[in-house]
C-alpha positions as a Markdown table, in Angstrom:
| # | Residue | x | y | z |
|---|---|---|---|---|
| 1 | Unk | -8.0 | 16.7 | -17.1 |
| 2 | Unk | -5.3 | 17.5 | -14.7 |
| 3 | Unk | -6.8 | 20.6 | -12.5 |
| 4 | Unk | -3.9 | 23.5 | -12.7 |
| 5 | Unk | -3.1 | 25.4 | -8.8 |
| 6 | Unk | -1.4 | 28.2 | -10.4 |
| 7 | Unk | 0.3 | 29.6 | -13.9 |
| 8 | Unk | 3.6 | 31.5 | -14.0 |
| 9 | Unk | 4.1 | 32.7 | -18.1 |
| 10 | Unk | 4.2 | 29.2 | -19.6 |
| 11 | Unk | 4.9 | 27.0 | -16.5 |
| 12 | Unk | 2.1 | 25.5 | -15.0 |
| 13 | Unk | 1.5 | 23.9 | -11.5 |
| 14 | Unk | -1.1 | 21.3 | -11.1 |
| 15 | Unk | -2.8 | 20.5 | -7.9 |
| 16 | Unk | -2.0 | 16.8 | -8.3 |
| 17 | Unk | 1.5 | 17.7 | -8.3 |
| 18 | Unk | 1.6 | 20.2 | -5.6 |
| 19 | Unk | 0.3 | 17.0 | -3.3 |
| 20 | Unk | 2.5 | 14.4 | -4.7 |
| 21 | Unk | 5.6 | 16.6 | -3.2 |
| 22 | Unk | 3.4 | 17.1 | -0.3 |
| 23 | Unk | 3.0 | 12.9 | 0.6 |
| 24 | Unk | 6.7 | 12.8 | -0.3 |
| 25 | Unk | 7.4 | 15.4 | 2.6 |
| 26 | Unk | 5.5 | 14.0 | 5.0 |
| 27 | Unk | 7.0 | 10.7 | 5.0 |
| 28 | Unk | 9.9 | 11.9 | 4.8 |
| 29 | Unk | 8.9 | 14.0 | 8.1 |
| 30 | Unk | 7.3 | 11.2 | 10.1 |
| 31 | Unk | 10.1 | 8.8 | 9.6 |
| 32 | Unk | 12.4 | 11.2 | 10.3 |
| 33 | Unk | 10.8 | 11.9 | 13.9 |
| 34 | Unk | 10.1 | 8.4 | 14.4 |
| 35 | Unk | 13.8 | 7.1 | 13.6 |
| 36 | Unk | 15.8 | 10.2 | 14.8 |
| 37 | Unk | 14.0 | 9.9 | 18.3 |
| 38 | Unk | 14.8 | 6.3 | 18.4 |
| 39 | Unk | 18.2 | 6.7 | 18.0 |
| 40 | Unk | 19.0 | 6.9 | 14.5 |
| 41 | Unk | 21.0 | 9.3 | 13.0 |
| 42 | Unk | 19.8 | 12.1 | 10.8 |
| 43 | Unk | 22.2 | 11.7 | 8.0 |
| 44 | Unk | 20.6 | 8.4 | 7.4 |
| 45 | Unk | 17.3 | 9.9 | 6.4 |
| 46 | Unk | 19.0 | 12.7 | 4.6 |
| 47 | Unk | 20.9 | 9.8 | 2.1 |
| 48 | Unk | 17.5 | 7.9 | 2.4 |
| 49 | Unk | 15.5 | 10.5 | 0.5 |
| 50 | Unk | 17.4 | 10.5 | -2.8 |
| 51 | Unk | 18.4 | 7.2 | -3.6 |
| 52 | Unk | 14.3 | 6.3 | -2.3 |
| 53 | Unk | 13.1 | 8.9 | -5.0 |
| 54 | Unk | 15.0 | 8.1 | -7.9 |
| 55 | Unk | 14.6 | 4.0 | -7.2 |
| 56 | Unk | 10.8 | 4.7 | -7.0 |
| 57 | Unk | 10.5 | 7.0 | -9.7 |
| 58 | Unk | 12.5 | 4.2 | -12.1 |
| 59 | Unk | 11.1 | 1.1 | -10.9 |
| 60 | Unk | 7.5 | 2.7 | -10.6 |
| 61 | Unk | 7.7 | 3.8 | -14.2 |
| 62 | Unk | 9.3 | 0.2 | -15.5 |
| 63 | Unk | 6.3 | -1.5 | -14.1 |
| 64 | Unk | 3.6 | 0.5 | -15.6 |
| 65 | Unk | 5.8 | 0.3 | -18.9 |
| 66 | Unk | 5.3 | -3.1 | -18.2 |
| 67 | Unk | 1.7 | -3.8 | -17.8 |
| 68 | Unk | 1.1 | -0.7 | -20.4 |
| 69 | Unk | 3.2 | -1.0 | -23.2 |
| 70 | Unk | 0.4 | 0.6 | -25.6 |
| 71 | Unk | 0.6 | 3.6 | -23.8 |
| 72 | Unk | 4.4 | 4.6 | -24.8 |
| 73 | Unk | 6.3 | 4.6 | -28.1 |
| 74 | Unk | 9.3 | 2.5 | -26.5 |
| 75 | Unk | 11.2 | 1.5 | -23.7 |
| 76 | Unk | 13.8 | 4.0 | -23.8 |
| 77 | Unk | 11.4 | 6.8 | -24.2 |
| 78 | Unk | 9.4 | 5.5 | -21.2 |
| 79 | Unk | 11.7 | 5.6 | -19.2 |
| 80 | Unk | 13.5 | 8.9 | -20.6 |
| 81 | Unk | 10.3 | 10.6 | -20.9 |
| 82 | Unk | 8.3 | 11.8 | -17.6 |
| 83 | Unk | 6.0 | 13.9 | -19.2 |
| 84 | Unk | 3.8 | 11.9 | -20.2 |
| 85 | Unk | 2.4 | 8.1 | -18.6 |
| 86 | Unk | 2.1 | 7.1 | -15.2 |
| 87 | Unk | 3.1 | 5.0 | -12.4 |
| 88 | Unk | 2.9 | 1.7 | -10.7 |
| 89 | Unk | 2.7 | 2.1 | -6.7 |
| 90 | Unk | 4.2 | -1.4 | -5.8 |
| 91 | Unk | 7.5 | 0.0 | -7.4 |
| 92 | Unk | 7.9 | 2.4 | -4.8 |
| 93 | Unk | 7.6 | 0.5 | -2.2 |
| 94 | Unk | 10.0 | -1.6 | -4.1 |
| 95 | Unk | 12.6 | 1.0 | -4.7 |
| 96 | Unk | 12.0 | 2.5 | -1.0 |
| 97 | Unk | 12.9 | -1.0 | 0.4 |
| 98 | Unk | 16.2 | -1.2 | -1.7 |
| 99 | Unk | 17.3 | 2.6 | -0.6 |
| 100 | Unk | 16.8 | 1.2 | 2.6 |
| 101 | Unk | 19.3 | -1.3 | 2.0 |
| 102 | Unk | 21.8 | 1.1 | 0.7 |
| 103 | Unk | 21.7 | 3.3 | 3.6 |
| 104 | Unk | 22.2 | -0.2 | 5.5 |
| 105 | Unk | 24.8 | -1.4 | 3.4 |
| 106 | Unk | 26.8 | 1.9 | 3.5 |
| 107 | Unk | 26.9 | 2.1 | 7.1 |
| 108 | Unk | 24.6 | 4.7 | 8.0 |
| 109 | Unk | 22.5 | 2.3 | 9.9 |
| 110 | Unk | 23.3 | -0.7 | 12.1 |
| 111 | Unk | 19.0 | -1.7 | 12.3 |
| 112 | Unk | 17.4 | -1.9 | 8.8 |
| 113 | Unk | 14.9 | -3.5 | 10.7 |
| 114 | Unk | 14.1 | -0.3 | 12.7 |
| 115 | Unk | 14.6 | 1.8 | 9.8 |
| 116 | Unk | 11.6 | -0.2 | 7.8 |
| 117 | Unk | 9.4 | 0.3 | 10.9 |
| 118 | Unk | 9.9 | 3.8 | 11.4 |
| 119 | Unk | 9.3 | 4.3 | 7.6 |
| 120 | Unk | 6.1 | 2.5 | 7.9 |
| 121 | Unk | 3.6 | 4.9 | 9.5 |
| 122 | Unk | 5.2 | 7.4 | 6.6 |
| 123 | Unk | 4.4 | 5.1 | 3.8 |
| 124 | Unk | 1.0 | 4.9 | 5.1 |
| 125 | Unk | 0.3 | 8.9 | 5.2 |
| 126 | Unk | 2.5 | 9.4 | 2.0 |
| 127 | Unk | 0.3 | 7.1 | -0.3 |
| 128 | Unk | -2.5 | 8.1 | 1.0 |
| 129 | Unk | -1.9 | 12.0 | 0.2 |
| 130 | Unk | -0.9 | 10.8 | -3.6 |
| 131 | Unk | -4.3 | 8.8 | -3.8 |
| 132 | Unk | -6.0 | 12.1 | -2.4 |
| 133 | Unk | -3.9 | 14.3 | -5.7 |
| 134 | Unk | -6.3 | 11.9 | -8.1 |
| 135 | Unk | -9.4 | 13.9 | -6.8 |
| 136 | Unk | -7.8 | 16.6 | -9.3 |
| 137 | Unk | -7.5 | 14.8 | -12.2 |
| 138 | Unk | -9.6 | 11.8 | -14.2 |
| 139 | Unk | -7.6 | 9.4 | -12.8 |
| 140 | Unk | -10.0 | 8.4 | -9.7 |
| 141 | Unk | -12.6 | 6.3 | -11.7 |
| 142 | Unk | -13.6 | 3.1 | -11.2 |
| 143 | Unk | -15.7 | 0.4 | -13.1 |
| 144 | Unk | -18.5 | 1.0 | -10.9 |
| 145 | Unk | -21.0 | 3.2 | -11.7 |
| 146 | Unk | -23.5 | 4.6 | -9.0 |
| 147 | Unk | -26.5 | 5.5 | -9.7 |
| 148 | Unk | -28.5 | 6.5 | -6.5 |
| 149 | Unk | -28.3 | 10.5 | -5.9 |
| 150 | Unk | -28.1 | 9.7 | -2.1 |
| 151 | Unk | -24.5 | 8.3 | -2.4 |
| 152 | Unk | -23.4 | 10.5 | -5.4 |
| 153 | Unk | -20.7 | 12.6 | -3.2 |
| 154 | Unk | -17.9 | 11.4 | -1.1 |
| 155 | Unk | -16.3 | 9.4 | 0.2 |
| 156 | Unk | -18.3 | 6.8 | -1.9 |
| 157 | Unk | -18.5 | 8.7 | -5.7 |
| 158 | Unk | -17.3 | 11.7 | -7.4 |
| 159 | Unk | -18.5 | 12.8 | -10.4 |
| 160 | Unk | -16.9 | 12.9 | -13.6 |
| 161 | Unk | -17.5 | 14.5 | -17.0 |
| 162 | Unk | -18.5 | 11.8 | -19.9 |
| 163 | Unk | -18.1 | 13.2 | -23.4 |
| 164 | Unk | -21.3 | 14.1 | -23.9 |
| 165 | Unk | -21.0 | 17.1 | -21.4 |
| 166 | Unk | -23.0 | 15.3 | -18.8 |
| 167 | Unk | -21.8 | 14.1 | -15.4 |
| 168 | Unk | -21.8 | 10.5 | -14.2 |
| 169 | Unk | -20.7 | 9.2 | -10.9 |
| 170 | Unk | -18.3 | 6.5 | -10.4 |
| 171 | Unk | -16.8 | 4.6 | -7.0 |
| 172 | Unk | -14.0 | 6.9 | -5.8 |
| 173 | Unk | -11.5 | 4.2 | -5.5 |
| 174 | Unk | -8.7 | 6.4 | -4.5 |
| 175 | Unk | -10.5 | 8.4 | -2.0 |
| 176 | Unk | -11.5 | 5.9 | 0.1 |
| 177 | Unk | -8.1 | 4.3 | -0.5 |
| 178 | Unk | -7.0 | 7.7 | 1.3 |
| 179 | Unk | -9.3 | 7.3 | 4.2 |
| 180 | Unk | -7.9 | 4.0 | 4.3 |
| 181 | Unk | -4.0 | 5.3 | 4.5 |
| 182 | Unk | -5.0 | 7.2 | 7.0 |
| 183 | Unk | -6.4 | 4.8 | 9.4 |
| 184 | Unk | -3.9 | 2.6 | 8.4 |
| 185 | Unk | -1.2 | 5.3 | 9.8 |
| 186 | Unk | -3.1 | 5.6 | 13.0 |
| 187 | Unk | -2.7 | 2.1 | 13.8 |
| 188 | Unk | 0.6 | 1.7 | 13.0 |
| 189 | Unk | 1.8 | 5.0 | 15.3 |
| 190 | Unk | -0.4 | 3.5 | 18.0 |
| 191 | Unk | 1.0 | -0.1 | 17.3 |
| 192 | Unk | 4.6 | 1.4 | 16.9 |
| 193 | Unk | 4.5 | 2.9 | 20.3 |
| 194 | Unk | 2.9 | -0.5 | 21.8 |
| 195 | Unk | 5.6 | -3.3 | 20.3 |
| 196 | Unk | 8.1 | -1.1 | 22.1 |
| 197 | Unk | 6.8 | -2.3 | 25.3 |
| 198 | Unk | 5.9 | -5.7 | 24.3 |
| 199 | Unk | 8.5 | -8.0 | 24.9 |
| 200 | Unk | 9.1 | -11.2 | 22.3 |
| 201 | Unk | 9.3 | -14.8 | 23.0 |
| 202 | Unk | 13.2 | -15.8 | 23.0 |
| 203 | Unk | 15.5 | -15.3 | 19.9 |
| 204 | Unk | 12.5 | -13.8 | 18.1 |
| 205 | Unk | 13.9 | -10.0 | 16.5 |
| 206 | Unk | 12.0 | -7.5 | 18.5 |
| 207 | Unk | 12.3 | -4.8 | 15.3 |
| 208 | Unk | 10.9 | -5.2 | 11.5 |
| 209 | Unk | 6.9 | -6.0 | 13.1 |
| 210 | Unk | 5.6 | -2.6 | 12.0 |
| 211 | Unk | 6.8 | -2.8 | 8.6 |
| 212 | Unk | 4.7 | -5.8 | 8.7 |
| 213 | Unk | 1.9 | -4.9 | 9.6 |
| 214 | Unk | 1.9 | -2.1 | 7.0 |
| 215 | Unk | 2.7 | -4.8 | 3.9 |
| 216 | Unk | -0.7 | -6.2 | 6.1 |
| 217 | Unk | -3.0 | -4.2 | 6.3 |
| 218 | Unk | -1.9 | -2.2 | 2.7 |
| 219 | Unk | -2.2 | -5.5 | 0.6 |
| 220 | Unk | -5.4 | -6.4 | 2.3 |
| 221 | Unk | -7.1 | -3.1 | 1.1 |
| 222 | Unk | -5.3 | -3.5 | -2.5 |
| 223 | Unk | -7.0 | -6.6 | -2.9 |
| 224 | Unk | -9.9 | -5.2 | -2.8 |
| 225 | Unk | -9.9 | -1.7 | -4.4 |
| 226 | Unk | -7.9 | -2.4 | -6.7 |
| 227 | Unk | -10.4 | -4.8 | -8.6 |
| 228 | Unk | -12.8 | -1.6 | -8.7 |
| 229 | Unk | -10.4 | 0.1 | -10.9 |
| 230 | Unk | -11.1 | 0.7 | -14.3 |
| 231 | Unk | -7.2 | 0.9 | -15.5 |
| 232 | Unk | -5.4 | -1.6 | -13.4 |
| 233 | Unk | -2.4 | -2.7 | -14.1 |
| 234 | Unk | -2.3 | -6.4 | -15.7 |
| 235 | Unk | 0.5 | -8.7 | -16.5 |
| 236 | Unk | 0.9 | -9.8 | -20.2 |
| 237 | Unk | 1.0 | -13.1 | -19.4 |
| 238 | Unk | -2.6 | -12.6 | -17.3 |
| 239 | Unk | -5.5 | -10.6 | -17.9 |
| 240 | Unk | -7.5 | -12.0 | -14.8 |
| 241 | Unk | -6.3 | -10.5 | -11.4 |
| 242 | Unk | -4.4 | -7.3 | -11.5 |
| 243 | Unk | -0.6 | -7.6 | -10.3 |
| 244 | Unk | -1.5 | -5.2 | -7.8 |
| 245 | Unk | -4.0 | -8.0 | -6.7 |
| 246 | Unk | -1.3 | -11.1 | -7.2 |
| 247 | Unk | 1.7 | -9.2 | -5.6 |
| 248 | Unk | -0.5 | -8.2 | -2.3 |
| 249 | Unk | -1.8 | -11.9 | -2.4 |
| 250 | Unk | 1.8 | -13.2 | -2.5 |
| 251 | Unk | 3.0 | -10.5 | 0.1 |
| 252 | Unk | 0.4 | -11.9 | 2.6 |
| 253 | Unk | 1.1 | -15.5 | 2.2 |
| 254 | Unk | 5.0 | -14.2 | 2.7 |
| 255 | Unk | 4.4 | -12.6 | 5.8 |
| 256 | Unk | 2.3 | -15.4 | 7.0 |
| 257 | Unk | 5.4 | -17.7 | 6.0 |
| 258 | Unk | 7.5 | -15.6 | 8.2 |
| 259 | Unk | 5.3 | -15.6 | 11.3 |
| 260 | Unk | 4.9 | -19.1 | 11.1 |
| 261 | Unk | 8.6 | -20.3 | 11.0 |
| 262 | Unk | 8.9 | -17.9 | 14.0 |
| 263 | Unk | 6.4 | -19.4 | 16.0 |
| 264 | Unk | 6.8 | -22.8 | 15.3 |
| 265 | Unk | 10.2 | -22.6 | 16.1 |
| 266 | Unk | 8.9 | -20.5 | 19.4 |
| 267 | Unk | 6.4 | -22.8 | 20.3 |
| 268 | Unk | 6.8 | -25.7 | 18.3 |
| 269 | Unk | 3.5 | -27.2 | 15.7 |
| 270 | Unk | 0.3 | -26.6 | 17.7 |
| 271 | Unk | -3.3 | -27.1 | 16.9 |
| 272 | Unk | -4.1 | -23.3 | 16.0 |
| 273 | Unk | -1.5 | -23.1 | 13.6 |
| 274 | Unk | -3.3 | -25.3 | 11.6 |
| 275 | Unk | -6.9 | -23.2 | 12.4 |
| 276 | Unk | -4.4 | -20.4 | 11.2 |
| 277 | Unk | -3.6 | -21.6 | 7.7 |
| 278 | Unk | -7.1 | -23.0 | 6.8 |
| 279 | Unk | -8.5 | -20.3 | 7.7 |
| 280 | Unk | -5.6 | -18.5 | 5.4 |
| 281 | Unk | -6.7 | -20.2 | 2.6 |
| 282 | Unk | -10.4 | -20.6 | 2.9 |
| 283 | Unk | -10.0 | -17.0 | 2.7 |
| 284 | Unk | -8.1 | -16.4 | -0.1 |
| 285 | Unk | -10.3 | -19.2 | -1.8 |
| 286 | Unk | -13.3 | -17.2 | -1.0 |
| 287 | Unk | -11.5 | -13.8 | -2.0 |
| 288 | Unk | -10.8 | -15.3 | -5.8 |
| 289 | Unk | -14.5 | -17.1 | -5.7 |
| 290 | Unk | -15.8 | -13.2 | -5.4 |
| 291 | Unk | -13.7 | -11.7 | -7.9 |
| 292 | Unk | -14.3 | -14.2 | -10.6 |
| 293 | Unk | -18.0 | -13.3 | -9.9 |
| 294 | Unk | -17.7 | -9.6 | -9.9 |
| 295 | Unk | -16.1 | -9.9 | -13.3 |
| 296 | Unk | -18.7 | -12.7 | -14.5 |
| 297 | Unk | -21.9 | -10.8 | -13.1 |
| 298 | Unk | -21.2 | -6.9 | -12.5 |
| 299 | Unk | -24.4 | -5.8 | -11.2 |
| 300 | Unk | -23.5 | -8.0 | -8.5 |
| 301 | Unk | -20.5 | -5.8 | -7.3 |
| 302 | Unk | -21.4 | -4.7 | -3.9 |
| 303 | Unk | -22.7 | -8.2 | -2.6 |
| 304 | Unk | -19.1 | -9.1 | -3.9 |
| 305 | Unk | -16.9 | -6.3 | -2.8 |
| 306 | Unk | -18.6 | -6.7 | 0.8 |
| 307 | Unk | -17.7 | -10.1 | 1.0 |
| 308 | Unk | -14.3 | -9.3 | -0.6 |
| 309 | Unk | -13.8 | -7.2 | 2.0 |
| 310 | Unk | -14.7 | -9.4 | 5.0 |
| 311 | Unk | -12.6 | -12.4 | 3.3 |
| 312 | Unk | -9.5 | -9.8 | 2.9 |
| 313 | Unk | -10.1 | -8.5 | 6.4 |
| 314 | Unk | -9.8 | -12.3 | 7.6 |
| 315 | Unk | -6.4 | -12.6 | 5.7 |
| 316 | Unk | -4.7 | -9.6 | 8.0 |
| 317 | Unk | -6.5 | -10.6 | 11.2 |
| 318 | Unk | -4.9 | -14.5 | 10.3 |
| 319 | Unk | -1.2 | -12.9 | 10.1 |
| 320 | Unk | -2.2 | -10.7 | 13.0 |
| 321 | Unk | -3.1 | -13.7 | 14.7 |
| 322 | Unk | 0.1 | -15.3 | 13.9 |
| 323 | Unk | 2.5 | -12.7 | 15.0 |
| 324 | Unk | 0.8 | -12.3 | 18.5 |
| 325 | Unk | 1.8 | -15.9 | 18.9 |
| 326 | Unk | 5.4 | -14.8 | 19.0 |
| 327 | Unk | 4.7 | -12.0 | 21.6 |
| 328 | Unk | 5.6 | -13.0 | 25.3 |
| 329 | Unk | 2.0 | -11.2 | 25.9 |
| 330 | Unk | 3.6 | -9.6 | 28.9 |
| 331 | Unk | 3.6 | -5.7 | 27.8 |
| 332 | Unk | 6.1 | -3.3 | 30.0 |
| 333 | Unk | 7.3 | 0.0 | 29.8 |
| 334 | Unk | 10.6 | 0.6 | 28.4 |
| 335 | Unk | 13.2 | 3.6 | 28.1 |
| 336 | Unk | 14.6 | 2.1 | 24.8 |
């Protein structure tokens, strides 16, 4: 049930809602420091906002159309139809990435590439806040069940009514995918302020590493969380690994791609690229390994999410790894 904040005659405001416009707000405010004081120009954000809303709205609805057809009587009334179904979050990143190249292609900015990284620290707070607007509805349950009183409260489990009347408590997924965001946007300001000053190896682009490092250290956690979920989102042609799971897996390979051309070009084929990619895709070996055995055995889940977690952690630090090799390693201050 979607917990209501306030009633006004027959219009209602839920609590969920009342954060969703918050998240939106404050990326919209963080960028907008972050870019304005970097020298971008205001009007950039202020065409940004829009076009971002209404491509993530669309998209995000088309994808959850997608993976839950059952759920809506067509196509056209999906996506004419807000009131009722749900969302996909990789649709709008998706549709924030395109507004981003509208507002580049229309001339409002010359740098998409700063653009994406100022936007980055905000896409970490704002998804963040809209995983935190589950906590007041049923939405944040996950497959796990837990069953020892000592963890029965956040940030591990929140309870939730079964029809019976009682109260079980499930794996908050969503909240600690909050706690997560939030972290996540602390590195990235820190790490924002710190590739300033870190000068790059010659002809490699000194903007667009943020942005990176947020598509890291994002998909890493999706991996992971979003195997606990009990209504992820599966393609028709796959009912396996979520494509949450397969798009965040893809992402990291693409990133790693990228880094790799750089440096190789940078530095030319050295041994620890190759201890880079092995250990790339031991790691994501190991990561499918555990979740075919958290699906095959489920009382095995936290062995498996633990190691999950170590394996997924191994995949960020390996594209971490691969985009210091493409840092002069020389930090300086700079007025830029």
């Amino acid at each position: 049930m979607n917990e209501y904040a306030l009633s006004i005659g027959s219009h209602v405001v839920y609590w969920s809602s009342i954060l969703i416009v918050l998240a939106a707000a404050a990326c919209f405010c963080l960028t907008y420091a972050l870019f304005t004081a970097h020298g971008g120009r205001a009007a950039a954000m202020w065409l940004l906002l829009p076009v971002a809303v209404v491509l993530s709205v669309v998209l995000s609805r088309f994808l959850h159309w997608y993976c839950h057809e059952e759920q809506y009587t067509g196509f056209w009334k999906a996506m004419t139809d807000y009131s009722a179904g749900s969302y996909c979050m990789p649709g709008v990143l998706l549709g924030t990435a395109l507004a981003v190249l509208v507002v580049r292609l229309l001339g409002f900015t010359s740098n998409a590439r700063r653009l994406f990284d100022c936007l980055a620290p905000g896409a970490a707070l704002g998804i963040g806040l809209i995983r935190l607007s589950c906590l007041f509805t049923t939405a944040d349950r996950s497959k796990i069940l837990v069953k020892r009183p000592f963890f029965q409260h956040l940030p591990l489990a929140s309870g939730i009514q079964t029809v019976s009347g009682g109260t079980e408590y499930r794996f908050a997924t969503f909240f600690v995918q909050f706690l997560a965001m939030m972290l996540l946007c602390s590195l990235l300001l820190r790490f924002f302020d710190r590739r300033r000053r870190w000068p790059m190896k010659a002809g490699q682009p000194r903007d667009g590493h943020v942005a990176l490092m947020f598509l890291v250290g994002y998909c890493a956690s999706e991996l992971v969380l979003d195997s606990t979920r009990y209504d992820a989102s599966f393609a028709r042609f796959n009912g396996f690994v979520s494509i949450v799971q397969i798009l965040s897996a893809v992402t990291l390979l693409v990133v790693l791609i990228i880094y790799s051309v750089r440096s190789v070009r940078a530095n030319g084929r050295r041994g620890y690229h190759w201890i880079l990619w092995i250990g790339f895709w031991l790691a994501v070996g190991a990561t499918g390994v555990l979740e075919y055995l958290v699906q095959r055995y489920g009382n095995a889940y936290l062995a498996c999410y633990t190691g999950m977690s170590v394996t997924c952690l191994l995949i960020a630090y390996v594209d971490y790894r691969m985009y210091l090799t493409v840092c002069d390693r020389k930090p300086h201050r700079s007025r830029e």
